[in-house]
C-alpha positions as semicolon CSV with decimal commas, in nm:
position;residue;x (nm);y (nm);z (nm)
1;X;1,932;-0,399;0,911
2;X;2,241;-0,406;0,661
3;X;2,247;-0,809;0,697
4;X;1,871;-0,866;0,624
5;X;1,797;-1,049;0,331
6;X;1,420;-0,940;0,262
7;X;1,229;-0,668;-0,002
8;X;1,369;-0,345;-0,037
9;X;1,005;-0,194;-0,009
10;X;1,014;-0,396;0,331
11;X;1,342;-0,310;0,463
12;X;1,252;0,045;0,398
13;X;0,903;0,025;0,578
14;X;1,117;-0,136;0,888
15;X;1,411;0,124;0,951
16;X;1,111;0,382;0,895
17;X;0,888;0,210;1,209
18;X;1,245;0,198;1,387
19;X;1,363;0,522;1,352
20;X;1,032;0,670;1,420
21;X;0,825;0,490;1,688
22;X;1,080;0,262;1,851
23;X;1,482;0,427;1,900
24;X;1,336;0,769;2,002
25;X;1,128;0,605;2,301
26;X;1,398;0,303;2,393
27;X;1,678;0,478;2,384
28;X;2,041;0,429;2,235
29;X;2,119;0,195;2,537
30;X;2,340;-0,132;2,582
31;X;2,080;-0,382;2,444
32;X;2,165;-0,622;2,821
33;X;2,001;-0,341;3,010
34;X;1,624;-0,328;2,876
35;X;1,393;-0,486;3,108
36;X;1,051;-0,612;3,042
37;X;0,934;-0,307;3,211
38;X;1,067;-0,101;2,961
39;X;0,925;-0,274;2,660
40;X;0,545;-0,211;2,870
41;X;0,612;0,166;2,911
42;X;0,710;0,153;2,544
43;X;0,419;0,030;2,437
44;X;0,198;0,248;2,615
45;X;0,339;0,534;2,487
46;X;0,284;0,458;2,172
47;X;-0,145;0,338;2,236
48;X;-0,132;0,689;2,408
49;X;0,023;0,844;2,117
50;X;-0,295;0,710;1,906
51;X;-0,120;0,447;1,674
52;X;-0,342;0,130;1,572
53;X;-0,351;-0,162;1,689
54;X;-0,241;-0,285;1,424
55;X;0,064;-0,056;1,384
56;X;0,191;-0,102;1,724
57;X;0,143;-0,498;1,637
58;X;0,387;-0,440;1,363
59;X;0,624;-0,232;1,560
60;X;0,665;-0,430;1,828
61;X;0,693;-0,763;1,601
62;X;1,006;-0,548;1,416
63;X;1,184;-0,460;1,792
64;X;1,126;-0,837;1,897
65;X;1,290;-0,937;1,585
66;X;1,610;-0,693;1,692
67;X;1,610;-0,851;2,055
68;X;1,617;-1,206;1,885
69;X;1,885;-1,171;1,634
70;X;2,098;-0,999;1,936
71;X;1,973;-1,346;2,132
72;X;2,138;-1,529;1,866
73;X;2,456;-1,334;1,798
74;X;2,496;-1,426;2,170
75;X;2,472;-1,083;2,218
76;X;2,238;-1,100;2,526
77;X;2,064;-1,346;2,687
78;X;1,696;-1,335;2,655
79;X;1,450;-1,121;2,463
80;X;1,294;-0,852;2,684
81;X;0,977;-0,912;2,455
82;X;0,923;-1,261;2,495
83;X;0,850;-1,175;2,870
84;X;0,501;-1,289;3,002
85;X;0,399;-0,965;3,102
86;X;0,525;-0,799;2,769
87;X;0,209;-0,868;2,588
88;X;0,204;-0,757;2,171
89;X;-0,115;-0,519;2,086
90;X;-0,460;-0,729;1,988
91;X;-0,603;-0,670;1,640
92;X;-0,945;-0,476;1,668
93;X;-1,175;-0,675;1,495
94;X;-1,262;-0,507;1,152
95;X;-1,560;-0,627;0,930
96;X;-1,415;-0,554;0,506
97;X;-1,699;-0,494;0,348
98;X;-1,690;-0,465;-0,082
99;X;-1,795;-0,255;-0,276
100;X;-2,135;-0,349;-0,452
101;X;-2,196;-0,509;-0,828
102;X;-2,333;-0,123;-0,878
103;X;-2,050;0,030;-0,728
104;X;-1,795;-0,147;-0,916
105;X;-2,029;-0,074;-1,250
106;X;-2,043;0,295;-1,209
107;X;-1,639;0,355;-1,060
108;X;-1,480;0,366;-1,396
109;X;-1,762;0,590;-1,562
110;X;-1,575;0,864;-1,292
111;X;-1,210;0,837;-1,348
112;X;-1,051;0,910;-1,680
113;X;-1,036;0,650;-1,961
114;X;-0,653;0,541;-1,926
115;X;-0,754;0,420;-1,560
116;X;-1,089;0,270;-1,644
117;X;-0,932;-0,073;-1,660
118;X;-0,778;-0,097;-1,339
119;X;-1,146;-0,098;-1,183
120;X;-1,187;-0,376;-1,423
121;X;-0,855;-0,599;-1,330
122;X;-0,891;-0,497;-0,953
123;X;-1,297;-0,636;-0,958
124;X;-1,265;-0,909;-1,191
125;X;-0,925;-1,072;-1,075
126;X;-0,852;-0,927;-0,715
127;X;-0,506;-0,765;-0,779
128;X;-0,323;-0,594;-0,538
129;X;-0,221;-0,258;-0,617
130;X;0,099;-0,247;-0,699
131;X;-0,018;-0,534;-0,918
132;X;-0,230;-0,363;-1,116
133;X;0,026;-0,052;-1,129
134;X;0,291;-0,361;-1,292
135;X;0,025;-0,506;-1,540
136;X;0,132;-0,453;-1,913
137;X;-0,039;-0,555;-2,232
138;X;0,182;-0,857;-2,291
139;X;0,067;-1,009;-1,972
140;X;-0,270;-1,114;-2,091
141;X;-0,367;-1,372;-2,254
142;X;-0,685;-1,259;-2,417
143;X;-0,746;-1,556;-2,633
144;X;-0,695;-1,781;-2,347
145;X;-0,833;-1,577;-2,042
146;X;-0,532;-1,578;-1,846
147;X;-0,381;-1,302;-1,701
148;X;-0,017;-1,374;-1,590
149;X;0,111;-1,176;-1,304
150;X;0,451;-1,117;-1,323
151;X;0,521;-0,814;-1,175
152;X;0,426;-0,512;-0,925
153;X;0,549;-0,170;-0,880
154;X;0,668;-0,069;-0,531
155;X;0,760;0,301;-0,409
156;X;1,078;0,317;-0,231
157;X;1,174;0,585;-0,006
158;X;1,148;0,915;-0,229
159;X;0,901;0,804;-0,429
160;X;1,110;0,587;-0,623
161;X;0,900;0,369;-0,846
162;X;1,070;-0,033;-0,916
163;X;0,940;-0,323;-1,051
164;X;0,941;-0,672;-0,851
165;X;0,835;-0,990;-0,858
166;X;0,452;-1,051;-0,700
167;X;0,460;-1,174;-0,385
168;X;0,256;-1,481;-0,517
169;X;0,298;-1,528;-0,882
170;X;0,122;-1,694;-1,091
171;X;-0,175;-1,696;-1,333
172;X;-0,523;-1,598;-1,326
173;X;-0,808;-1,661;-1,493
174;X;-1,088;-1,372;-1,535
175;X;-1,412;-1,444;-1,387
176;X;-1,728;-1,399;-1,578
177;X;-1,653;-1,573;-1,845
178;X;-1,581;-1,324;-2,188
179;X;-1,763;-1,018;-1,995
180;X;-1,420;-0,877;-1,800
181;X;-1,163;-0,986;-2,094
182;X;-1,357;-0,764;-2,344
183;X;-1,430;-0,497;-2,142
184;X;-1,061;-0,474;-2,095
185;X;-0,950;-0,526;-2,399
186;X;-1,192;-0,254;-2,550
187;X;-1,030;0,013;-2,295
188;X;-0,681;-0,103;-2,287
189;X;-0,715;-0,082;-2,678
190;X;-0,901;0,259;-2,662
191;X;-0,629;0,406;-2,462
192;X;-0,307;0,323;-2,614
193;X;-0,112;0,193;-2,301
194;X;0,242;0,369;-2,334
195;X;0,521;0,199;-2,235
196;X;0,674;0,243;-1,813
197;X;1,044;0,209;-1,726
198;X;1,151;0,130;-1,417
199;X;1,475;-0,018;-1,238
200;X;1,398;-0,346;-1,088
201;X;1,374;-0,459;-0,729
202;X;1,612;-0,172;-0,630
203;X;1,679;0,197;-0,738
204;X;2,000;0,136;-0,875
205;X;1,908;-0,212;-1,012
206;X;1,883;-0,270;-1,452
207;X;1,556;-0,085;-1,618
208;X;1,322;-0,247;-1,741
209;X;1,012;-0,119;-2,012
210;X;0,647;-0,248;-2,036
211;X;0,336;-0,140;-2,202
Protein backbone atom coordinates (compact mmCIF):
# COMPACT_ATOMS: atom_id res chain seq x y z
CA UNK A 1 0.00 0.00 0.00
CA UNK A 2 3.11 2.32 0.87
CA UNK A 3 3.89 2.56 -3.09
CA UNK A 4 0.32 3.58 -4.18
CA UNK A 5 0.00 6.79 -5.63
CA UNK A 6 -3.89 7.50 -5.12
CA UNK A 7 -6.19 9.80 -2.38
CA UNK A 8 -5.38 9.58 1.06
CA UNK A 9 -9.25 9.27 1.85
CA UNK A 10 -8.88 6.22 -0.65
CA UNK A 11 -5.85 4.60 0.55
CA UNK A 12 -7.35 4.75 3.95
CA UNK A 13 -10.79 3.20 2.87
CA UNK A 14 -8.48 0.27 1.17
CA UNK A 15 -6.08 -0.91 4.12
CA UNK A 16 -9.48 -0.59 6.18
CA UNK A 17 -11.44 -3.30 3.63
CA UNK A 18 -7.95 -5.23 3.85
CA UNK A 19 -7.38 -5.44 7.26
CA UNK A 20 -10.92 -6.16 8.01
CA UNK A 21 -12.69 -8.42 5.48
CA UNK A 22 -9.82 -9.82 3.45
CA UNK A 23 -6.17 -10.77 5.68
CA UNK A 24 -8.25 -12.22 8.58
CA UNK A 25 -10.08 -14.80 6.15
CA UNK A 26 -6.91 -15.40 3.53
CA UNK A 27 -4.47 -15.73 5.74
CA UNK A 28 -0.77 -14.38 6.13
CA UNK A 29 0.34 -17.05 3.51
CA UNK A 30 3.09 -17.12 0.65
CA UNK A 31 1.03 -15.24 -2.02
CA UNK A 32 2.20 -18.63 -4.80
CA UNK A 33 0.03 -20.84 -2.66
CA UNK A 34 -3.67 -19.33 -2.97
CA UNK A 35 -5.72 -21.26 -5.28
CA UNK A 36 -8.83 -20.23 -6.99
CA UNK A 37 -10.58 -22.30 -4.51
CA UNK A 38 -9.58 -20.22 -1.87
CA UNK A 39 -10.59 -16.90 -3.32
CA UNK A 40 -14.49 -18.87 -3.71
CA UNK A 41 -14.53 -19.88 0.01
CA UNK A 42 -13.44 -16.29 0.63
CA UNK A 43 -16.05 -14.89 -0.90
CA UNK A 44 -18.66 -16.86 0.56
CA UNK A 45 -17.76 -16.11 3.79
CA UNK A 46 -18.08 -12.85 3.46
CA UNK A 47 -22.10 -13.07 1.44
CA UNK A 48 -22.65 -15.31 4.60
CA UNK A 49 -21.33 -12.75 6.84
CA UNK A 50 -24.15 -10.30 5.32
CA UNK A 51 -21.91 -7.70 3.44
CA UNK A 52 -23.49 -6.10 0.13
CA UNK A 53 -23.08 -6.80 -2.91
CA UNK A 54 -21.71 -4.06 -3.49
CA UNK A 55 -19.11 -4.18 -0.67
CA UNK A 56 -17.86 -7.53 -1.43
CA UNK A 57 -17.60 -6.04 -5.23
CA UNK A 58 -15.23 -3.56 -3.81
CA UNK A 59 -13.33 -5.95 -1.68
CA UNK A 60 -12.65 -8.31 -3.97
CA UNK A 61 -11.71 -5.58 -6.79
CA UNK A 62 -8.97 -4.26 -3.86
CA UNK A 63 -7.47 -8.20 -3.29
CA UNK A 64 -7.39 -8.62 -7.23
CA UNK A 65 -5.52 -5.48 -7.41
CA UNK A 66 -2.84 -7.09 -4.66
CA UNK A 67 -2.65 -10.43 -6.77
CA UNK A 68 -1.89 -8.21 -9.94
CA UNK A 69 0.74 -5.93 -8.73
CA UNK A 70 2.45 -9.29 -7.17
CA UNK A 71 1.79 -10.63 -11.07
CA UNK A 72 3.81 -7.82 -12.14
CA UNK A 73 6.61 -7.62 -9.58
CA UNK A 74 7.07 -11.17 -11.00
CA UNK A 75 6.20 -12.15 -7.78
CA UNK A 76 3.85 -15.04 -8.84
CA UNK A 77 2.55 -16.16 -11.80
CA UNK A 78 -1.09 -15.66 -12.28
CA UNK A 79 -3.85 -13.96 -10.33
CA UNK A 80 -5.91 -16.46 -8.34
CA UNK A 81 -8.87 -13.94 -9.11
CA UNK A 82 -8.78 -13.77 -12.65
CA UNK A 83 -9.75 -17.56 -12.54
CA UNK A 84 -13.01 -18.50 -14.47
CA UNK A 85 -14.62 -19.93 -11.65
CA UNK A 86 -13.60 -16.96 -9.29
CA UNK A 87 -16.54 -14.91 -10.22
CA UNK A 88 -16.67 -10.96 -8.49
CA UNK A 89 -20.22 -10.30 -6.59
CA UNK A 90 -23.21 -8.83 -9.09
CA UNK A 91 -24.63 -5.41 -8.21
CA UNK A 92 -28.35 -5.79 -6.96
CA UNK A 93 -30.21 -3.66 -9.02
CA UNK A 94 -31.27 -0.48 -6.99
CA UNK A 95 -33.93 2.05 -8.32
CA UNK A 96 -32.52 6.04 -6.69
CA UNK A 97 -35.38 7.67 -6.35
CA UNK A 98 -35.23 11.87 -5.37
CA UNK A 99 -36.59 13.52 -3.20
CA UNK A 100 -39.71 15.58 -4.43
CA UNK A 101 -39.94 19.56 -5.48
CA UNK A 102 -41.96 19.55 -1.89
CA UNK A 103 -39.49 17.68 -0.15
CA UNK A 104 -36.62 19.67 -1.13
CA UNK A 105 -38.96 22.98 -0.29
CA UNK A 106 -39.78 22.03 3.21
CA UNK A 107 -35.95 20.25 4.25
CA UNK A 108 -34.32 23.45 5.17
CA UNK A 109 -37.46 24.91 7.12
CA UNK A 110 -36.18 21.72 9.67
CA UNK A 111 -32.53 22.12 10.14
CA UNK A 112 -31.02 25.20 11.65
CA UNK A 113 -30.32 28.36 9.61
CA UNK A 114 -26.37 27.97 9.15
CA UNK A 115 -27.24 24.60 7.22
CA UNK A 116 -30.24 25.83 5.31
CA UNK A 117 -28.08 26.43 2.28
CA UNK A 118 -26.60 23.22 1.81
CA UNK A 119 -30.26 21.88 0.90
CA UNK A 120 -30.10 24.70 -1.49
CA UNK A 121 -26.45 23.94 -3.23
CA UNK A 122 -27.09 20.08 -2.89
CA UNK A 123 -30.83 20.55 -4.94
CA UNK A 124 -29.96 23.25 -7.17
CA UNK A 125 -26.36 22.17 -8.35
CA UNK A 126 -26.00 18.36 -7.39
CA UNK A 127 -22.87 18.56 -5.11
CA UNK A 128 -21.44 15.82 -3.51
CA UNK A 129 -21.02 16.03 0.05
CA UNK A 130 -17.87 16.65 0.86
CA UNK A 131 -18.45 19.31 -1.79
CA UNK A 132 -20.79 21.12 -0.19
CA UNK A 133 -18.83 20.64 3.30
CA UNK A 134 -15.63 22.57 1.02
CA UNK A 135 -17.91 25.38 -0.45
CA UNK A 136 -16.86 28.93 0.84
CA UNK A 137 -18.27 32.32 0.06
CA UNK A 138 -15.54 33.24 -2.40
CA UNK A 139 -16.48 30.39 -4.58
CA UNK A 140 -19.57 31.90 -6.00
CA UNK A 141 -20.02 33.96 -8.42
CA UNK A 142 -23.30 35.57 -7.61
CA UNK A 143 -23.31 38.19 -10.26
CA UNK A 144 -22.48 35.68 -12.81
CA UNK A 145 -24.28 32.43 -11.56
CA UNK A 146 -21.38 30.34 -11.35
CA UNK A 147 -20.42 28.41 -8.64
CA UNK A 148 -16.74 27.22 -8.88
CA UNK A 149 -15.92 24.02 -7.19
CA UNK A 150 -12.68 23.95 -5.99
CA UNK A 151 -12.58 21.99 -3.17
CA UNK A 152 -14.13 19.10 -0.79
CA UNK A 153 -13.54 18.08 2.67
CA UNK A 154 -12.65 14.41 3.30
CA UNK A 155 -12.44 12.60 6.86
CA UNK A 156 -9.39 10.64 7.29
CA UNK A 157 -8.99 7.97 9.71
CA UNK A 158 -9.78 9.68 13.22
CA UNK A 159 -11.96 11.95 12.03
CA UNK A 160 -9.46 14.08 10.60
CA UNK A 161 -11.07 16.73 8.47
CA UNK A 162 -8.65 17.94 4.97
CA UNK A 163 -9.37 19.78 2.14
CA UNK A 164 -8.79 18.34 -1.57
CA UNK A 165 -9.26 18.95 -4.83
CA UNK A 166 -12.95 17.69 -6.34
CA UNK A 167 -12.73 14.77 -8.02
CA UNK A 168 -14.16 16.65 -11.16
CA UNK A 169 -13.56 20.29 -10.96
CA UNK A 170 -14.94 22.71 -12.55
CA UNK A 171 -17.79 25.27 -12.70
CA UNK A 172 -21.39 25.23 -12.37
CA UNK A 173 -24.03 27.13 -13.20
CA UNK A 174 -27.30 27.26 -10.81
CA UNK A 175 -30.39 26.08 -12.31
CA UNK A 176 -33.53 28.07 -12.13
CA UNK A 177 -32.41 30.93 -13.26
CA UNK A 178 -32.06 33.89 -10.17
CA UNK A 179 -34.45 31.62 -7.82
CA UNK A 180 -31.38 29.30 -6.16
CA UNK A 181 -28.59 32.23 -6.31
CA UNK A 182 -30.83 34.46 -4.09
CA UNK A 183 -32.08 32.10 -1.94
CA UNK A 184 -28.51 31.41 -1.15
CA UNK A 185 -27.24 34.42 -0.98
CA UNK A 186 -30.07 35.63 1.48
CA UNK A 187 -29.03 32.62 3.95
CA UNK A 188 -25.39 32.53 3.43
CA UNK A 189 -25.65 36.37 4.19
CA UNK A 190 -28.11 35.80 7.15
CA UNK A 191 -25.75 33.45 8.73
CA UNK A 192 -22.39 34.90 8.73
CA UNK A 193 -20.32 31.91 7.31
CA UNK A 194 -17.15 31.78 9.69
CA UNK A 195 -14.13 30.90 8.37
CA UNK A 196 -12.82 26.59 8.39
CA UNK A 197 -9.14 25.59 8.57
CA UNK A 198 -8.02 22.60 7.49
CA UNK A 199 -4.61 20.88 6.33
CA UNK A 200 -4.82 19.94 2.77
CA UNK A 201 -4.95 16.58 1.06
CA UNK A 202 -3.15 15.03 4.11
CA UNK A 203 -3.13 15.51 7.99
CA UNK A 204 0.17 16.77 8.17
CA UNK A 205 -0.06 18.71 4.84
CA UNK A 206 -0.10 23.15 4.94
CA UNK A 207 -3.60 24.68 6.43
CA UNK A 208 -5.58 26.28 4.64
CA UNK A 209 -8.78 28.92 5.77
CA UNK A 210 -12.14 29.56 3.93
CA UNK A 211 -15.34 31.20 4.70
Amino acid sequence: MTTQITYPLTRESVESRLRLHAIPYLGMRPMGSFTPSHLRAWLRTLEDRGLSAGYRRGIFAHVSTVFTAAVEDRVIRVNPCSARSVQAPRLEPRKVRPWSAEQVKNVPAALPDRYQAMVTLAAGCGLRQGELFGMAVEDVDFLGGLLHVVRQVELLRLCRPVFAPPRVEGSGTFPGRSRWRSRWHVSSTATRPSGSRCPGRTSTGRPSRHR
